[in-house]
C-alpha positions in Angstrom: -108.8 111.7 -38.0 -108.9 112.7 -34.1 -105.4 113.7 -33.3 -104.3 112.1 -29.5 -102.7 114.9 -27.5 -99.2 114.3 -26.0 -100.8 113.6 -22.4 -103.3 111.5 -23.5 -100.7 109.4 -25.4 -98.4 109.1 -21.9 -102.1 108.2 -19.8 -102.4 105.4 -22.6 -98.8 104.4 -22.3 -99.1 104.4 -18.6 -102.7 102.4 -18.4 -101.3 99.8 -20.9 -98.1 99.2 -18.7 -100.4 98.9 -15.8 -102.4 96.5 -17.7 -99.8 94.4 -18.5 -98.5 94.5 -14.9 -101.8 93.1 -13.5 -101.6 90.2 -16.3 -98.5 89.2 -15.1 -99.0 89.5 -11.5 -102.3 87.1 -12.2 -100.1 85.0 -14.3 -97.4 84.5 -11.3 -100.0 83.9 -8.8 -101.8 81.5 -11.3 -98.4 79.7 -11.3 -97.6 79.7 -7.5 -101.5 77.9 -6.9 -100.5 75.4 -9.3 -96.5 74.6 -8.4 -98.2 74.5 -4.5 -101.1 71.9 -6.0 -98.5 69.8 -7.6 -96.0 70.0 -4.9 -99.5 68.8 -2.4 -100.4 66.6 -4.7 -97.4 64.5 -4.8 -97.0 64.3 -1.2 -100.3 62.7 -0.8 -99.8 59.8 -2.9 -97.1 59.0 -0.9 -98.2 59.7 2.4 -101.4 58.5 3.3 -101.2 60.7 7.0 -100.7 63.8 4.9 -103.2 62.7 2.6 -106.0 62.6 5.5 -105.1 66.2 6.2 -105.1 67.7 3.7 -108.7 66.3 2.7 -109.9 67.3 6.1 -109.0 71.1 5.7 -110.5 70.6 1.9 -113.7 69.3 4.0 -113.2 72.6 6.2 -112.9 75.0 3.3 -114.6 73.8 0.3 -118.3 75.3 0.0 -119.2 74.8 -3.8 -120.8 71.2 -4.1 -118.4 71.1 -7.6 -115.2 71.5 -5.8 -116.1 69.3 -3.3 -117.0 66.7 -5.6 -113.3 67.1 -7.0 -112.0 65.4 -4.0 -114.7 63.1 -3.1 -116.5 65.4 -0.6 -119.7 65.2 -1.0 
């Protein structure tokens, strides 16, 4: 069996706990999209103004014929 030397142990160590930091960095910005989406989506089924904006800058920035057709865009 291949013995690990001490240095290669702490580059392991060091490129799991790097790993582990970009997981949860993704998994925080994963969960600010959607608390914003439900916060958005909320609002526009009570106000119909807000509503009308926010599907105008969807118009604006959706490109991919499958996101637009999430919101009726197409």
């Amino acid at each position: 069996m291949k013995k690990i030397s001490k240095k290669q142990q702490q580059i392991n160590k060091l490129e799991q706990e790097l790993a582990k930091s970009t997981l949860q960095k993704r998994k925080d910005d994963t969960r600010r999209k959607i608390l914003i989406g439900a916060m958005i989506i909320g609002k526009t089924k009570n106000d119909p103004e807000f509503n009308k904006r926010v599907l105008a800058e969807l118009d604006r920035f959706l490109e991919r014929e499958a996101d637009r057709k999430l919101f009726n865009l197409d």
